[in-house]
N, C-alpha and C positions, 0 to 999 in steps of 0.2 A: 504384422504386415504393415508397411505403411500405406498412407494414404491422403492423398490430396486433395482431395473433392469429398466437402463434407457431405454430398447427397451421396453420394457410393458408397463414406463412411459408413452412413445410415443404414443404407439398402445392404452392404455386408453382414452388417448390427446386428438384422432381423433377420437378412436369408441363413444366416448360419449360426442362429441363437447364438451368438457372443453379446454378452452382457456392457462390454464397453469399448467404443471404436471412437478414434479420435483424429481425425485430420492437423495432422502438422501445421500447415499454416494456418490454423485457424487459430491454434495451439501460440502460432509462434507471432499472431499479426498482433496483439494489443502489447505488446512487450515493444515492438517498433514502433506504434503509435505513441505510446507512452513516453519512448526515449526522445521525440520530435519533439511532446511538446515540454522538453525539462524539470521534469519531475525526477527525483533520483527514484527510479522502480525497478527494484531486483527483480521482482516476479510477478506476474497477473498469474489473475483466475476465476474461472465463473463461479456462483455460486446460483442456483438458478440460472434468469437470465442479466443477473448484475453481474456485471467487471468488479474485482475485487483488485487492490494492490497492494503489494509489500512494498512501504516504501522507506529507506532512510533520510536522513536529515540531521544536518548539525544545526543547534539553537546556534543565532546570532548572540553575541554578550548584549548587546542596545535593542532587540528586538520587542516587538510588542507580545508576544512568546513567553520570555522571563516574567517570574513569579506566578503564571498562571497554575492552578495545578490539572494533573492527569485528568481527573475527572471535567473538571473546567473545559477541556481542551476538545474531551471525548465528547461530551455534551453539546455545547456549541459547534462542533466542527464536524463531526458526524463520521466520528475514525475509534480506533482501538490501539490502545498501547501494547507492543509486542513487547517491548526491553525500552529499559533508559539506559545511559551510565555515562556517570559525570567521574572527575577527580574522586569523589568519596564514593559513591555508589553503580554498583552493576548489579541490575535488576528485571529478572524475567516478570513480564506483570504487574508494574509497580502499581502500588499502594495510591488510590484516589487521589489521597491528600498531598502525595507530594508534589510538592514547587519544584516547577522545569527552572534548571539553572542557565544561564548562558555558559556556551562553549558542551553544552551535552546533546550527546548521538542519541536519537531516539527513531525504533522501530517501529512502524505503525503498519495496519491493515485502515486503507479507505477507498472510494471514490474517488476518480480524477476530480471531479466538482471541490470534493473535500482538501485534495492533495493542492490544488490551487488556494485556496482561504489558505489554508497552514502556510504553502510558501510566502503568499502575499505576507503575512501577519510576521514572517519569518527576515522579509526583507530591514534591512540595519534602518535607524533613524535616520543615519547621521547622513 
């Protein structure tokens, strides 16, 4: 059944013991929020009550990004590596220790707060 009005969602929820009801736009508004403010974000989602995002990104070759590594990145920035993959490596999960190279696509789960530091950090020197 759809539904638009997450208090209806709810009251359906309960009045008819279904385990889980979801209003569409609730569903579909942090995906549009997200794309306004330029963040590349395939997908949102709660997790609790935090927004959670998938987001991609290409490493700049000059960015302050290069030679950090995964864990470096995770830690300071407050994200989770989904996939790397550069010229040599494509990697579900990568390895703490490896060094982001420039010109590599990397997968992440964070916060918009998070998604902003990375892009800033991601913007070129030059």
């Amino acid at each position: 059944m759809r539904m638009f009005d997450p208090e209806l969602a709810e009251r359906v929820e309960k009045g008819f013991g279904i385990h889980t009801a979801f209003s569409t736009s609730a569903l579909a508004a942090p995906i549009f929020a997200t794309a306004a403010m330029r963040v590349n974000v395939k997908h949102s989602f709660y997790v609790g009550d935090q927004l959670l995002n998938l987001s991609e990104l290409k490493i700049q070759p000059d960015s302050k990004l290069v030679g950090r590594t995964v864990e470096q990145m995770e830690s300071e920035l407050g994200l989770s590596f989904v996939s790397y993959q550069d010229d040599n490596i494509e990697k579900l999960h990568p390895d703490p220790d490896l060094k982001v190279q420039g010109g590599a696509k990397v997968l992440v789960i964070a916060t918009l707060d998070s998604l902003h530091k990375l892009n800033d950090l991601n913007k070129s020197l030059m």
